[in-house]
Structures are given as C-alpha cells and as structure tokens.
N, CA, C and O atoms as CSV, one atom per row, in Angstrom:
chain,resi,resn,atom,element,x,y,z
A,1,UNK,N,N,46.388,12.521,38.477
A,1,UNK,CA,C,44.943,12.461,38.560
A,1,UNK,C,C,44.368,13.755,37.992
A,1,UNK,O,O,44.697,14.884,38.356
A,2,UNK,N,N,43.462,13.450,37.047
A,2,UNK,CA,C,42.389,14.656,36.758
A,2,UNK,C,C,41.431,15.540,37.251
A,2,UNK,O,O,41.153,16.712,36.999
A,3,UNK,N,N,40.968,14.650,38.056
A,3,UNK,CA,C,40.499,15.474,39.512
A,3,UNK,C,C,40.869,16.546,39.824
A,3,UNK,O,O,42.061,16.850,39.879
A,4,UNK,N,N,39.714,17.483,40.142
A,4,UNK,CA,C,39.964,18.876,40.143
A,4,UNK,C,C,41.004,20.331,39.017
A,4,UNK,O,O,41.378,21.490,39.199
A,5,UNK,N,N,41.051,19.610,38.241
A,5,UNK,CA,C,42.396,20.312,37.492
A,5,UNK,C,C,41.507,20.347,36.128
A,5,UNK,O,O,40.702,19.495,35.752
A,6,UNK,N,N,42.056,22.182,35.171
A,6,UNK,CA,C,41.440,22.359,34.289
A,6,UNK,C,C,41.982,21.360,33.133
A,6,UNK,O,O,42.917,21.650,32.388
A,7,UNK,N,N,41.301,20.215,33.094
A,7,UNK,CA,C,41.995,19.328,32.088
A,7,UNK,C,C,40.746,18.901,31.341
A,7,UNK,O,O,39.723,18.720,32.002
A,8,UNK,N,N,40.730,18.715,29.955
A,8,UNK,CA,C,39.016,18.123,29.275
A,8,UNK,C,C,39.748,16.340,28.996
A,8,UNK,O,O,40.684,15.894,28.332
A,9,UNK,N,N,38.963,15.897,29.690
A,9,UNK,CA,C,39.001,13.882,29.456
A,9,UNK,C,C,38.205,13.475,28.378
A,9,UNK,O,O,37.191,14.109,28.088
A,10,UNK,N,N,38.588,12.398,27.702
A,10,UNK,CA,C,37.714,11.841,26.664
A,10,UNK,C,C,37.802,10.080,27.372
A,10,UNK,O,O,38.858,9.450,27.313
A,11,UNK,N,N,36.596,9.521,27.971
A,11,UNK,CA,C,36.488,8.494,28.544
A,11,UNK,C,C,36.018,7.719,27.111
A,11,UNK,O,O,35.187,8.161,26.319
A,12,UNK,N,N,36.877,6.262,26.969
A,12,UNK,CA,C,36.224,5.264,25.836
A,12,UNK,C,C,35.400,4.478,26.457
A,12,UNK,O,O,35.568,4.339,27.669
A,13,UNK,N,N,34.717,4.035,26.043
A,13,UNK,CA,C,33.812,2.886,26.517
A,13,UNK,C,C,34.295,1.961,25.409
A,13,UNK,O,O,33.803,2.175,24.301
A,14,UNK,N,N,35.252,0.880,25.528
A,14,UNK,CA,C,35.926,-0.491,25.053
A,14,UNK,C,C,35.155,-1.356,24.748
A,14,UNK,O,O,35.391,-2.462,25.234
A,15,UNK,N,N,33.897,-1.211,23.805
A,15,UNK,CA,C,33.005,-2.006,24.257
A,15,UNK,C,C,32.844,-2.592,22.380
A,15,UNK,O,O,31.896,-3.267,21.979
A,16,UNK,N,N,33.493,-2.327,21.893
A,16,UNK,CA,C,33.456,-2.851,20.284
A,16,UNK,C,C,33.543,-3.978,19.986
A,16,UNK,O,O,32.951,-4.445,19.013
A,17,UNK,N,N,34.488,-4.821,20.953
A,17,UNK,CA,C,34.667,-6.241,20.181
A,17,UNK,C,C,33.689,-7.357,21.920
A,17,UNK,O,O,33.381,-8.547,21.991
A,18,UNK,N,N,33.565,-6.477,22.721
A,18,UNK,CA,C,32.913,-7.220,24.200
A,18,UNK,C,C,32.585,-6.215,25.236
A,18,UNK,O,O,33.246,-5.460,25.949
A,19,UNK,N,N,30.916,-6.559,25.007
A,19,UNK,CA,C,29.792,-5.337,25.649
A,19,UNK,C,C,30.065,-5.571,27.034
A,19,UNK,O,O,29.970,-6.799,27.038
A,20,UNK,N,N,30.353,-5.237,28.276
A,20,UNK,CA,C,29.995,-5.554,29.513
A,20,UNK,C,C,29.022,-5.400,29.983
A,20,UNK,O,O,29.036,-4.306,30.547
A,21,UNK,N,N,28.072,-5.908,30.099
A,21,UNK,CA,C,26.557,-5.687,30.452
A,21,UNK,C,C,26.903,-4.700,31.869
A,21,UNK,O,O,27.761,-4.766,32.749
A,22,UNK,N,N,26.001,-3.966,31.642
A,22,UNK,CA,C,25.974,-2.577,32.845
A,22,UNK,C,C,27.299,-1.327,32.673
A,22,UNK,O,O,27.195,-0.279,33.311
A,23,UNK,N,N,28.648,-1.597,31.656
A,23,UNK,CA,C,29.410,-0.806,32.290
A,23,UNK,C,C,29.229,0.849,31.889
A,23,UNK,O,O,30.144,1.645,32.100
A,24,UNK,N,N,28.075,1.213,31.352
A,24,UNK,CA,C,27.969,2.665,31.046
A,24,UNK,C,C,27.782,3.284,33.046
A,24,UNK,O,O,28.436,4.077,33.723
A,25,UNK,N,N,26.558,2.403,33.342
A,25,UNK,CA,C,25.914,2.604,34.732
A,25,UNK,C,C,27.167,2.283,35.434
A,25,UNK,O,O,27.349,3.102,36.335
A,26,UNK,N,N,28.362,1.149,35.341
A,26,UNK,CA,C,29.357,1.946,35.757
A,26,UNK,C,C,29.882,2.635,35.993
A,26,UNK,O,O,30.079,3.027,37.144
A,27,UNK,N,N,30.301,3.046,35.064
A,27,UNK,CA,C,30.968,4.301,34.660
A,27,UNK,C,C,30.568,5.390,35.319
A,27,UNK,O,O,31.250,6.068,36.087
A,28,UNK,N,N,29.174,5.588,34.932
A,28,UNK,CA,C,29.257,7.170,35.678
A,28,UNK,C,C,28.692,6.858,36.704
A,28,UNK,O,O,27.815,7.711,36.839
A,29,UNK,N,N,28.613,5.831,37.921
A,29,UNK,CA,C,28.578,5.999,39.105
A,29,UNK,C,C,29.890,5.931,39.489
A,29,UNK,O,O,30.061,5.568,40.653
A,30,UNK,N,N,30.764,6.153,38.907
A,30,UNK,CA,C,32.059,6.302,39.669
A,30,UNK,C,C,32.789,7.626,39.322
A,30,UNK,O,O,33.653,8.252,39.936
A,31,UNK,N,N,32.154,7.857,38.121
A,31,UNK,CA,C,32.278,9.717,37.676
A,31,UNK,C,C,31.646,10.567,38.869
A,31,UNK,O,O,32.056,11.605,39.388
A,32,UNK,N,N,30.653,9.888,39.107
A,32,UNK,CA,C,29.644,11.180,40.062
A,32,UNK,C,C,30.651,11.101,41.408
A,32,UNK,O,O,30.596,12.041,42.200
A,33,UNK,N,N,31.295,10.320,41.591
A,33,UNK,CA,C,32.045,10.073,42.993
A,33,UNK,C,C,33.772,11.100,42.747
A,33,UNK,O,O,34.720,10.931,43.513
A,34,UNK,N,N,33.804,11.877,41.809
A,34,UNK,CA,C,34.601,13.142,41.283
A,34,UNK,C,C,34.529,14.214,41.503
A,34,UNK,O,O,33.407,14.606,41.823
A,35,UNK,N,N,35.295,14.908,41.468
A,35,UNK,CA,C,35.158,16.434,41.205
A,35,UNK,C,C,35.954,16.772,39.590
A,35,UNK,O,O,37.123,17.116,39.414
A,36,UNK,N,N,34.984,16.562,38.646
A,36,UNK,CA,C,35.762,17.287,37.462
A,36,UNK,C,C,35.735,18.680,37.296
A,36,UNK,O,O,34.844,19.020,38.074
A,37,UNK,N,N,36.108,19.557,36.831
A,37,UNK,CA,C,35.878,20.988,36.650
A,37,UNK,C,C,35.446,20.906,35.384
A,37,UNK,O,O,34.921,21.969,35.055
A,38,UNK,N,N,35.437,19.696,34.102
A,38,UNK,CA,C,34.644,19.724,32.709
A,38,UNK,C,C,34.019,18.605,32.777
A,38,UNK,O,O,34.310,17.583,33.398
A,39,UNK,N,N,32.884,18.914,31.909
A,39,UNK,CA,C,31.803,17.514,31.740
A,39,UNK,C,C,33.353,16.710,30.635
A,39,UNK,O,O,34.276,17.226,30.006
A,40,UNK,N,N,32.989,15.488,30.853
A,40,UNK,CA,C,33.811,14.443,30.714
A,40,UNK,C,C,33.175,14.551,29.073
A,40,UNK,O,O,32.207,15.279,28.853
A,41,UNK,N,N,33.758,13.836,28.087
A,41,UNK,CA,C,33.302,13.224,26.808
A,41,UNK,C,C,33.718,11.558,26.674
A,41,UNK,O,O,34.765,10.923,26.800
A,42,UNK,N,N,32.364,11.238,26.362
A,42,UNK,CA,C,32.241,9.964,25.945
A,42,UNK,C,C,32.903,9.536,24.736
A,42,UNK,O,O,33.053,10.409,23.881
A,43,UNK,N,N,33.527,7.850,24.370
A,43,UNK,CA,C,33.164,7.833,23.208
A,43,UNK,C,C,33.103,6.235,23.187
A,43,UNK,O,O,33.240,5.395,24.076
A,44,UNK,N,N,32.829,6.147,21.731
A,44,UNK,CA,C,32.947,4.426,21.590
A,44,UNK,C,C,32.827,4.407,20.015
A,44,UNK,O,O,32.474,5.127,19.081
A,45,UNK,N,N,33.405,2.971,20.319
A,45,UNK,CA,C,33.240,2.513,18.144
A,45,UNK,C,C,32.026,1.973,18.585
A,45,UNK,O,O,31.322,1.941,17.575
A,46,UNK,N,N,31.617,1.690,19.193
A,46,UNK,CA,C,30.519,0.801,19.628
A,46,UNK,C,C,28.994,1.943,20.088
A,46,UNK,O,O,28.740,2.352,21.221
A,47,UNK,N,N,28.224,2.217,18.855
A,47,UNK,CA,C,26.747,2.799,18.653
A,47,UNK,C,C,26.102,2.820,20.287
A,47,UNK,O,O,25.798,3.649,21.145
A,48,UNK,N,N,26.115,1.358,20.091
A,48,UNK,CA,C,25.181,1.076,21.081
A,48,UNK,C,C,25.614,1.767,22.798
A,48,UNK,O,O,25.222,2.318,23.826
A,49,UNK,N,N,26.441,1.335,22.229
A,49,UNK,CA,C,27.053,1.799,24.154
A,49,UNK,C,C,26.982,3.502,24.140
A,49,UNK,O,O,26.814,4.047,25.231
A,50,UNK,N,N,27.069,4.085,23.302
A,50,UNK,CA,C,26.716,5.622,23.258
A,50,UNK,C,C,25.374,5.808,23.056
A,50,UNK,O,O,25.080,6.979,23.296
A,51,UNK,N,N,24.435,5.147,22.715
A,51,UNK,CA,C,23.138,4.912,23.009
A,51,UNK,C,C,22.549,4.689,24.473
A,51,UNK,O,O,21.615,5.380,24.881
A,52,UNK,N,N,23.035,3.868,25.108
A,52,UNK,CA,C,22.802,3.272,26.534
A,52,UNK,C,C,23.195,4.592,27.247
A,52,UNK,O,O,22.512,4.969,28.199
A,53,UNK,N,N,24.371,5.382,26.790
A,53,UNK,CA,C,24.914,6.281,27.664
A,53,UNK,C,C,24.126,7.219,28.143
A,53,UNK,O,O,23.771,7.504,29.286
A,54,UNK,N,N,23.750,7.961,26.382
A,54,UNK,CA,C,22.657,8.731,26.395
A,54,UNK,C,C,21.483,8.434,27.495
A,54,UNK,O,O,21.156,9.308,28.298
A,55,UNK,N,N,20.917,7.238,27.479
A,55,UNK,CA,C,19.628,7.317,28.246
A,55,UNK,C,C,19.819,7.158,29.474
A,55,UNK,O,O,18.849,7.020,30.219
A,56,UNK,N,N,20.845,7.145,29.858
A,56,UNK,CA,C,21.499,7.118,31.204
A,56,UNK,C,C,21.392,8.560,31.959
A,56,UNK,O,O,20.810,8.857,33.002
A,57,UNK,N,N,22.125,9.309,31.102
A,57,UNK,CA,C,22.107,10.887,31.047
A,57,UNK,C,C,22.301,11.498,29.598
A,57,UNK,O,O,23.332,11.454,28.926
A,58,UNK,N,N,21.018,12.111,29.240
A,58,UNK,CA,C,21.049,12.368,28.074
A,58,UNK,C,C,21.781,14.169,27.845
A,58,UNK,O,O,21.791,14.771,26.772
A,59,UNK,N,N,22.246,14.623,28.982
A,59,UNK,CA,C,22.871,15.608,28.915
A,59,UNK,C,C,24.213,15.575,28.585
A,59,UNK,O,O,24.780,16.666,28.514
A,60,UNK,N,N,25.107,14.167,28.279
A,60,UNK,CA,C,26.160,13.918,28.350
A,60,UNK,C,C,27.024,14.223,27.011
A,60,UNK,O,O,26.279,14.303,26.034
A,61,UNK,N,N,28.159,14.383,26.755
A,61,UNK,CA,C,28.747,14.656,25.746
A,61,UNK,C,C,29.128,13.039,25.245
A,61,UNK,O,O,29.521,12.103,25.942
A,62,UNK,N,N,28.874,13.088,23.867
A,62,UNK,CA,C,29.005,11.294,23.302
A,62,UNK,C,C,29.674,12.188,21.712
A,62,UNK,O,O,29.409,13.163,21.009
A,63,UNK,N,N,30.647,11.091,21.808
A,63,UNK,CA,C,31.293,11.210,20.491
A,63,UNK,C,C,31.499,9.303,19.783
A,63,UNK,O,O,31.759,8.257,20.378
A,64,UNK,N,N,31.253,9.574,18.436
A,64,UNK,CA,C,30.727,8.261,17.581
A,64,UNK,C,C,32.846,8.176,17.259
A,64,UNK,O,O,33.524,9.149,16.931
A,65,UNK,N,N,33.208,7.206,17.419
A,65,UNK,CA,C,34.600,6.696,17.092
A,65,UNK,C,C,34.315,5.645,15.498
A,65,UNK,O,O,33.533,4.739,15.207
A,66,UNK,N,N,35.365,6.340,14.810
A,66,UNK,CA,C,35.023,5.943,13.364
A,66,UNK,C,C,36.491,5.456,12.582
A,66,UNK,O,O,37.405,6.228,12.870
A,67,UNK,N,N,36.837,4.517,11.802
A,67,UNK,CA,C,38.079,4.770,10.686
A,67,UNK,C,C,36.829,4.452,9.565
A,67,UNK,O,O,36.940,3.342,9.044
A,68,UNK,N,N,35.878,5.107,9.201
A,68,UNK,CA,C,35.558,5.201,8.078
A,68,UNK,C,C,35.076,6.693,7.936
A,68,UNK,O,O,35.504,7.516,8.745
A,69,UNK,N,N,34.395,6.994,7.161
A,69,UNK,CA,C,33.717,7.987,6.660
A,69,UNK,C,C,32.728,8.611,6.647
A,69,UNK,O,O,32.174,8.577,5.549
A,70,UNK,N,N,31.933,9.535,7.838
A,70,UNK,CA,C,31.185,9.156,7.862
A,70,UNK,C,C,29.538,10.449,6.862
A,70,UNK,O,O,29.195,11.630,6.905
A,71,UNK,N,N,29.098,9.191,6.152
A,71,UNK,CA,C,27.863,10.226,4.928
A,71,UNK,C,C,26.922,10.392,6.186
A,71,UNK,O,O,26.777,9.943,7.323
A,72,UNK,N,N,26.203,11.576,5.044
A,72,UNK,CA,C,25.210,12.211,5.656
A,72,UNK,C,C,25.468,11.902,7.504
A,72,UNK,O,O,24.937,10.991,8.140
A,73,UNK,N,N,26.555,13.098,8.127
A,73,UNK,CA,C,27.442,13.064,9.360
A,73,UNK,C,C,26.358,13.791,10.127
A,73,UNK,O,O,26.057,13.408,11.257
A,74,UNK,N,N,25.779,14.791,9.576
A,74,UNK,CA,C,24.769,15.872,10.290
A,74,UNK,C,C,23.299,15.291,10.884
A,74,UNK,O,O,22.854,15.637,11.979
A,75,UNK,N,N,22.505,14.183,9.813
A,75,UNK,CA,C,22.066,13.728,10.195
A,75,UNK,C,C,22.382,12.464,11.108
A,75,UNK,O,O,21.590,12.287,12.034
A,76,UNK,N,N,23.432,11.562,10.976
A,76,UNK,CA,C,23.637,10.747,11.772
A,76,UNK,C,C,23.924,10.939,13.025
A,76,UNK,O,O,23.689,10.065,13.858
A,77,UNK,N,N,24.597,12.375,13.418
A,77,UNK,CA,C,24.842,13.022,15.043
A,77,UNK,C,C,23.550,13.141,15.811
A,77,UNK,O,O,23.224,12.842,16.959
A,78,UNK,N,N,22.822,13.770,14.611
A,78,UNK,CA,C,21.022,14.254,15.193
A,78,UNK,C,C,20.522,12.721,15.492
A,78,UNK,O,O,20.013,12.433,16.575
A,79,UNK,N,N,20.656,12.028,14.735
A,79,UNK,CA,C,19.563,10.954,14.795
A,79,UNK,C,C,20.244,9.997,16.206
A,79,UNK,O,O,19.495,9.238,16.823
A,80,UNK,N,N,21.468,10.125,16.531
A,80,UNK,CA,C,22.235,8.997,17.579
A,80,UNK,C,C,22.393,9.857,18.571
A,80,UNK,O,O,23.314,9.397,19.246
A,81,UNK,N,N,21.872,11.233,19.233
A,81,UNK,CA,C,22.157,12.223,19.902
A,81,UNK,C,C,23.571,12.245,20.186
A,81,UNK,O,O,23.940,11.749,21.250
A,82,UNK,N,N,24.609,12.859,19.220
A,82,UNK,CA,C,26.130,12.709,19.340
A,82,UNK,C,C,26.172,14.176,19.696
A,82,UNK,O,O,25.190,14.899,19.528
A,83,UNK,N,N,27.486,14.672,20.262
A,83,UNK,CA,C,27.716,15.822,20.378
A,83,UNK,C,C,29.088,16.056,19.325
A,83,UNK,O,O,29.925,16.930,19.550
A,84,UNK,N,N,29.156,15.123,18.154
A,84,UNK,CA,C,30.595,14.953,17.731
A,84,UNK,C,C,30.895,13.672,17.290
A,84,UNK,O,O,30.307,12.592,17.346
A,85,UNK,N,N,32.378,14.208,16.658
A,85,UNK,CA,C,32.833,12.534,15.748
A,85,UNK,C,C,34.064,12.527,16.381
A,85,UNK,O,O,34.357,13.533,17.027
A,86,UNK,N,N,34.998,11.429,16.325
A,86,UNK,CA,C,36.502,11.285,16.553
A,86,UNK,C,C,36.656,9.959,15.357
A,86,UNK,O,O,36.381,8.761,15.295
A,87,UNK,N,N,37.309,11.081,14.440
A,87,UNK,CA,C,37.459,9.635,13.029
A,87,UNK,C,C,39.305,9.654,13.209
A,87,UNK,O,O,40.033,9.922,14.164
A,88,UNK,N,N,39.501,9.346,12.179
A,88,UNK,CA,C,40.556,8.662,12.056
A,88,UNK,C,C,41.880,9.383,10.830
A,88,UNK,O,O,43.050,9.168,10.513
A,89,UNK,N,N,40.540,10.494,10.417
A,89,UNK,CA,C,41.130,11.151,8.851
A,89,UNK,C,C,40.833,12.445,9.421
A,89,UNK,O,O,40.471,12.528,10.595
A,90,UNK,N,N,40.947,13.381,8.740
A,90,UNK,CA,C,40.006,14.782,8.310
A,90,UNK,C,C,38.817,14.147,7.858
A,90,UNK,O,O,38.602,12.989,7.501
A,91,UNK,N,N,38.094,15.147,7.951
A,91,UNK,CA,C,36.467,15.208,7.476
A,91,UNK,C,C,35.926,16.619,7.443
A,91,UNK,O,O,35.872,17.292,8.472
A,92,UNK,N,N,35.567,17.023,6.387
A,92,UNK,CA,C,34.986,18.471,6.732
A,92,UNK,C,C,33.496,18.371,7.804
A,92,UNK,O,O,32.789,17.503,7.292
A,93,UNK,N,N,32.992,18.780,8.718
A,93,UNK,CA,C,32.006,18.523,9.615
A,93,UNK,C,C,31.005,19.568,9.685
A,93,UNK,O,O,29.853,19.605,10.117
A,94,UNK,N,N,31.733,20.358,9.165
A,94,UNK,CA,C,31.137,22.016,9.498
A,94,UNK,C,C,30.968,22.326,10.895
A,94,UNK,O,O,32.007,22.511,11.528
A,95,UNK,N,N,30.160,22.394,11.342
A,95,UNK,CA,C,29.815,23.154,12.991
A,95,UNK,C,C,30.015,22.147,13.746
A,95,UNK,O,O,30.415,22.330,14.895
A,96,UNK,N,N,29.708,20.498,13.107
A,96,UNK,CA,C,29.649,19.564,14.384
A,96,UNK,C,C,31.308,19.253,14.815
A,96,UNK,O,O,32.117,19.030,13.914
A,97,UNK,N,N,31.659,19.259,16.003
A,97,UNK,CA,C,33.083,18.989,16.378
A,97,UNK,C,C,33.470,17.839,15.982
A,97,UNK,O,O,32.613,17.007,15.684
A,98,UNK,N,N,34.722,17.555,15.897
A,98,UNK,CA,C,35.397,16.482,15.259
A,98,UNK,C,C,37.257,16.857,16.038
A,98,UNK,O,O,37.952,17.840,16.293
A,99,UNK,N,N,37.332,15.467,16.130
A,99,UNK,CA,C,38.478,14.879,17.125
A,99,UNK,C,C,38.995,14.075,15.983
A,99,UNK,O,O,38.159,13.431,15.348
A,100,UNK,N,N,40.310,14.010,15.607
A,100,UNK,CA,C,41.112,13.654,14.457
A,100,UNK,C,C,41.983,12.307,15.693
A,100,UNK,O,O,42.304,12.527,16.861
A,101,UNK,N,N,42.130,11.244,15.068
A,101,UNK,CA,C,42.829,10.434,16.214
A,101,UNK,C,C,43.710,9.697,14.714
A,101,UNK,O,O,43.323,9.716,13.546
A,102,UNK,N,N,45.324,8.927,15.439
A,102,UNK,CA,C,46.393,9.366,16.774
A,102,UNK,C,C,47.366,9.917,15.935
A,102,UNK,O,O,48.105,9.317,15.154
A,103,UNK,N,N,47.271,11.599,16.262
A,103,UNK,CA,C,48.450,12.101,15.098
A,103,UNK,C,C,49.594,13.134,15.706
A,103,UNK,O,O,49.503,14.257,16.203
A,104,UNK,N,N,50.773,12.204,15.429
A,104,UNK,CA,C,52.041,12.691,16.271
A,104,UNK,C,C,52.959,13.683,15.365
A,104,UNK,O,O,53.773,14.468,15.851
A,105,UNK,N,N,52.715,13.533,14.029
A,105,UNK,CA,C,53.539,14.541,13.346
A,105,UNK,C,C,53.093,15.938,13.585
A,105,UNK,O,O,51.920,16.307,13.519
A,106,UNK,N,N,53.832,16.479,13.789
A,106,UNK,CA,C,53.705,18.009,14.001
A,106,UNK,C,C,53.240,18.806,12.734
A,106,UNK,O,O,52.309,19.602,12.611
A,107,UNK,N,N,54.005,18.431,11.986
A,107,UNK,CA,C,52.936,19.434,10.463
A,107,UNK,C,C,51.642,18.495,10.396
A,107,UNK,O,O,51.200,18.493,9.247
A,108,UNK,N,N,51.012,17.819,11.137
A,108,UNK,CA,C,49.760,16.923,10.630
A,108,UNK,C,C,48.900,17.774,11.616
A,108,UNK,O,O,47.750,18.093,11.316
A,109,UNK,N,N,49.391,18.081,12.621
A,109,UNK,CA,C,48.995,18.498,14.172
A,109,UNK,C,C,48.496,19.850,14.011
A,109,UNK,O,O,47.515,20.386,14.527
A,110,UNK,N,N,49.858,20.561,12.722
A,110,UNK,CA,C,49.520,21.796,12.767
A,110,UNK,C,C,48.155,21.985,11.667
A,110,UNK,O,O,47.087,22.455,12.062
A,111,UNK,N,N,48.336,21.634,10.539
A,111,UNK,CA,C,47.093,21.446,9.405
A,111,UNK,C,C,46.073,21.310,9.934
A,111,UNK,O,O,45.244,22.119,9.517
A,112,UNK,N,N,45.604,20.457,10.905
A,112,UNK,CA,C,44.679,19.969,11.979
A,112,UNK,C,C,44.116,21.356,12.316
A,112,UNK,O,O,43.077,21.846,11.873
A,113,UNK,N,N,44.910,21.854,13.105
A,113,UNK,CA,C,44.863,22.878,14.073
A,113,UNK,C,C,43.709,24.270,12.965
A,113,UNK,O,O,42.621,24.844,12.999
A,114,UNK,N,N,44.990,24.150,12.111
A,114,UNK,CA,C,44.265,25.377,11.131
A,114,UNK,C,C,43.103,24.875,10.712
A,114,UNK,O,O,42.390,25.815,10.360
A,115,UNK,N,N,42.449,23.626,10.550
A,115,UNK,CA,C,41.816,23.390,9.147
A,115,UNK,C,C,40.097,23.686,10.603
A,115,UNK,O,O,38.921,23.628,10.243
A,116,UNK,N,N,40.544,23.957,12.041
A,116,UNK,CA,C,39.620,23.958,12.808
A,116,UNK,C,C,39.226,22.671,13.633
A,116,UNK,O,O,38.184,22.665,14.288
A,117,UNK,N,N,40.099,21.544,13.592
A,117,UNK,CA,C,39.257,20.639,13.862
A,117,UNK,C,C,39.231,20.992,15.603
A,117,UNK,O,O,39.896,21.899,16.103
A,118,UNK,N,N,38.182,19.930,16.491
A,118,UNK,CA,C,38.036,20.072,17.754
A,118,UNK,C,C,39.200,20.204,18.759
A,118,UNK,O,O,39.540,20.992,19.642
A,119,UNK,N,N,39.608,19.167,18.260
A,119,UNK,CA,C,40.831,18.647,18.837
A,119,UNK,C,C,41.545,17.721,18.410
A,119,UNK,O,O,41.181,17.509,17.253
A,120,UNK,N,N,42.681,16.780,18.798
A,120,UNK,CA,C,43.450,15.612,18.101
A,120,UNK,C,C,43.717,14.778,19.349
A,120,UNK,O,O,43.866,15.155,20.511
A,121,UNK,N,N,43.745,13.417,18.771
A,121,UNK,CA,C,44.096,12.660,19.880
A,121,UNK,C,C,46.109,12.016,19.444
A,121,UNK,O,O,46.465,11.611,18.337
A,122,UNK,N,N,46.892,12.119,20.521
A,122,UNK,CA,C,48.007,11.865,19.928
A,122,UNK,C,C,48.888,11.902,21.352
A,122,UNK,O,O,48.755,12.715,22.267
A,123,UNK,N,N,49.843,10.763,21.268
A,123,UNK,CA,C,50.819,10.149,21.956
A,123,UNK,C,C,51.609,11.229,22.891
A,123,UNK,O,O,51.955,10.892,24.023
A,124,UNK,N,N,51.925,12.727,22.314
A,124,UNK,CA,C,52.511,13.795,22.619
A,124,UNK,C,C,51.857,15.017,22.907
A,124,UNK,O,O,52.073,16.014,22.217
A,125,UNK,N,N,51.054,15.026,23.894
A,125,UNK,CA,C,50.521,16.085,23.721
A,125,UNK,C,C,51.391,17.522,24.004
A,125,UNK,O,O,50.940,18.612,23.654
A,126,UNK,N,N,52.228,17.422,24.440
A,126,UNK,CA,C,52.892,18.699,24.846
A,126,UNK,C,C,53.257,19.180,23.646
A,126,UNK,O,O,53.201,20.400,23.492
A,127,UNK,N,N,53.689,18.367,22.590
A,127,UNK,CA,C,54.098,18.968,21.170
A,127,UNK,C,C,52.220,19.772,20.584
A,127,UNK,O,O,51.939,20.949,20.358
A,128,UNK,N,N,51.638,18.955,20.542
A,128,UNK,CA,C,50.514,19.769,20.205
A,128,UNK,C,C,50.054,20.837,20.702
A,128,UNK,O,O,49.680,21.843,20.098
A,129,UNK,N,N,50.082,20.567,22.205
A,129,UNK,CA,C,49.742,22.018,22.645
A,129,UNK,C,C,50.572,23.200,22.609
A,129,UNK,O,O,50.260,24.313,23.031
A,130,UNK,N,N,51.565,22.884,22.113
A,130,UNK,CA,C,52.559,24.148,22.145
A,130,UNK,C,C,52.126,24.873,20.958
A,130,UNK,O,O,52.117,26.095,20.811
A,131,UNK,N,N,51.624,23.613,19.796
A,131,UNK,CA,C,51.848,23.870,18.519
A,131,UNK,C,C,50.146,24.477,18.147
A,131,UNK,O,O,49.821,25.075,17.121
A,132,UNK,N,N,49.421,24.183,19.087
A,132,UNK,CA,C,47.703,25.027,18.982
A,132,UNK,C,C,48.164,26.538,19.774
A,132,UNK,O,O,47.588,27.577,19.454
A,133,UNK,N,N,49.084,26.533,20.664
A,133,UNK,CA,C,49.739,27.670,21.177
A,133,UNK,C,C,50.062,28.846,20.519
A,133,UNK,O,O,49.808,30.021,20.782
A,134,UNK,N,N,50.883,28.125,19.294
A,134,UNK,CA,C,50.847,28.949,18.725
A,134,UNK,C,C,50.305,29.442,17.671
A,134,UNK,O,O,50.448,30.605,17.296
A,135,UNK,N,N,49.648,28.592,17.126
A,135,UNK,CA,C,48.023,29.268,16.391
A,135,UNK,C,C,47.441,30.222,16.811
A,135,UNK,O,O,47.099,31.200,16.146
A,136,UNK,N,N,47.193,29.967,18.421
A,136,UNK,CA,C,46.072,30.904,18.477
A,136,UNK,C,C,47.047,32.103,18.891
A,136,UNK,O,O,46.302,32.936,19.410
A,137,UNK,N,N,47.838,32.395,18.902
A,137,UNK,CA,C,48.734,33.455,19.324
A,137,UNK,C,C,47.919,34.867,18.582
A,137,UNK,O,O,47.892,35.091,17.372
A,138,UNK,N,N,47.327,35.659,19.586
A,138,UNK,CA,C,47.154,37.117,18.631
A,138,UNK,C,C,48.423,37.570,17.556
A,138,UNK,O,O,49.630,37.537,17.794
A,139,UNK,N,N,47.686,38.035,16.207
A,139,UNK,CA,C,49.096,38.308,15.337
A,139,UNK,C,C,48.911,39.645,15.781
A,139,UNK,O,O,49.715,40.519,15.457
C-alpha cells in the first residue's frame, strides 16, 4: 500500500474505450479517505475525463496520455489545464513535464533519464531507479 510512504502514484482513469458516468467523483472521494504524502497525478487517453477531473478539483495534477504526437503541446496543456504529457515516444516539451511510457530497456531508460524527461513508466522499476541513481550521482 501507498499510503503514507514517500512514493509519487500516477492514477489512470480507464475511461477511453467506456466512460463510467461519475467515476472521477469517485475517485477522489476515496482519495480524500488517504493519507498520501504526494498529490496523486491523474491521467487518461480520454480528454474528457481529465476535463471533468479538473472541475472537480482544479488544483489537481492531470496528465493528457498520448501514442501520437502531440503539435502545438504548450498550447494544448494551457488550453486543457494539463500539468503534463505521458506519450509513448520522446518529445522535446521544454519546461512542460513529460512521462515517456512502457520502457524496460535500460539504455532507453538511461537516454530518457539524460535527455530530462519527467519520468518513465516501465514494468521494472528498480532497474530504473538505480539507473536515475546514478545520473544524478554528484560527479
């Protein structure tokens, strides 16, 4: 369990191919019934449901889930109040964070690491974190 422990969660909202009417208002009435020590991050392939989220609590962290590409990224974060992307490739983003998803090779993990992205989503995390470990290692 995540509860109480310095761990950062990325909650999906599954809602791409079948919306559940209400489950954002789910969701975080059963978040508030937690003790996280980090605000949670949202995400979804699904706009809308990171829309709903937002007006739910618009203080919330929402990330847009993508396997395409996404143009003019800066304005589309501003305009959908995103705090972030989680695509599927690299993307240069500049300042806005970006979550690279599901990459288990270790030289992919490490390139990742250097090239800045947020974070990675991937099957192993202990290999990654060893391997952001040692990135950030003071030289």
């Amino acid at each position: 369990m995540a509860e109480g422990k310095d761990v950062l969660l990325n909650l999906e909202f599954k809602t791409d191919h079948i919306h559940y009417k209400g489950i954002e208002k789910i969701v975080f009435e059963e978040i508030k019934r937690h003790n996280f020590l980090r605000p949670i991050i949202y995400s979804s392939f699904n706009l809308n449901s990171l829309k709903t989220a937002y007006q739910l609590d618009p203080n919330g962290t929402y990330c847009f889930l993508s396997d395409k590409k996404i143009d003019q990224f800066k304005k589309f974060v501003a305009e959908n109040h995103l705090s972030g992307l989680h695509l599927d490739r690299y993307q240069n983003t500049d300042e806005i964070p970006l979550r690279v998803w599901t990459v288990d090779d270790p030289k992919e993990q490490k390139k990742l690491f250097e090239l800045g992205v947020a974070g990675i989503f991937t099957n192993n995390f202990q290999q990654a974190g060893k391997i952001l470990s040692e990135i950030k290692k003071p030289a």
